[in-house]
N, C-alpha and C positions, 0 to 999 in steps of 0.2 A: 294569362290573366289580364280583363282587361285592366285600364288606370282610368277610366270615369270619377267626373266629380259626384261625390253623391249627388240622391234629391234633394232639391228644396226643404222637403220636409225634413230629412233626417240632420240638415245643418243649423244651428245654434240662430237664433233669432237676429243675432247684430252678424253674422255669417252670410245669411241671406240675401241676394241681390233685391235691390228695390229697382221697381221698372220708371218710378218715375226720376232716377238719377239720371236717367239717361236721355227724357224725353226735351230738356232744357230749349232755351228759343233758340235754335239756329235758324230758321228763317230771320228771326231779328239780327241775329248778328251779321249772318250774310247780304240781308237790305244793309246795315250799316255799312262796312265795309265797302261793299260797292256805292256807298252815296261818297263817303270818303274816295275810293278809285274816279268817281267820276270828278268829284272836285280837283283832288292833283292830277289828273288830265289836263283839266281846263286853267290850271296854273301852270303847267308845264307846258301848253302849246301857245295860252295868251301874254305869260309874265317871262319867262324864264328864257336865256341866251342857252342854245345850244353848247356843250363841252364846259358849262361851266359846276363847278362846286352844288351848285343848289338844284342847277339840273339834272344830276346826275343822282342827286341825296333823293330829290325826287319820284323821278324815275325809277330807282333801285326800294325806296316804300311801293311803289303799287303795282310796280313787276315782278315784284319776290317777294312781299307780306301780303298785300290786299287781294290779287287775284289769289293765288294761294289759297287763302282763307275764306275766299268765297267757294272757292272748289272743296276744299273739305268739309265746311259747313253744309254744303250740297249730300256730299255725301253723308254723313252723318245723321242728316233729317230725313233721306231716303231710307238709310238704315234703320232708323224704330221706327217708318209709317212701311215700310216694309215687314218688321215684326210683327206690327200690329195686321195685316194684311193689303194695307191702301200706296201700296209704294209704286213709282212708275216705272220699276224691275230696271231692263238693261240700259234704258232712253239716259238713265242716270252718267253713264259714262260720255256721252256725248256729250251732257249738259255739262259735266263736271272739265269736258279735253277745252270744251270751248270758253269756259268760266275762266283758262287759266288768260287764256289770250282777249277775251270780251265781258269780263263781269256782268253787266248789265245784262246778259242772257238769265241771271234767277227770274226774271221778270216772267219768263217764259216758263221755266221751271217751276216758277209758283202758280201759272196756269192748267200747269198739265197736272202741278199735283191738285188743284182743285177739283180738275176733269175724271181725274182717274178715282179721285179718294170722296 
């Protein structure tokens, strides 16, 4: 037997997925993020002594929360203009390997989704 969720139809009203939960701004949060990533760059290579406390406090926000977050957010917004049918399918993992190490690549990302959608 299979274990499928029912239809849509047959589930209770407040059961129901709504599609616009999902459709939220990640382009906006991901420009954020990466305005944020490019600022602590530019505090981190004009302000900040190498091996110290702040640089490294630094450092450690936009190497391991901001790109991150630009990378999932990528995915994410791929994912419902993908459901919807306007997604830029595989190009997304490249966008997303290089997000973690160069944020500033949605720039691009938000090109191609222009292009393709």
């Amino acid at each position: 037997m299979s274990r499928r969720s029912p239809p849509p139809s047959a589930l209770h009203p407040e059961d129901r997925p709504d599609p616009a939960d999902e459709t939220g701004p990640w382009l906006a949060v991901a420009a954020l993020a990466t305005l944020a990533w490019l600022g602590l760059v530019a505090v981190d290579r004009q302000l900040l002594a190498a091996g110290s406390s702040p640089w490294a406090l630094v450092r450690s926000v936009y190497s391991l929360l901001l790109a991150p977050l630009v990378a999932a957010t990528l995915f994410q917004d791929d994912r419902v203009r993908t459901a919807d049918g306007d997604g830029v399918g595989h190009a997304r993992w490249v966008y997303a390997g290089v997000a973690l190490f160069f944020p500033p690549v949605i720039v691009a990302y938000a090109g191609h989704r222009r292009v393709a959608g």
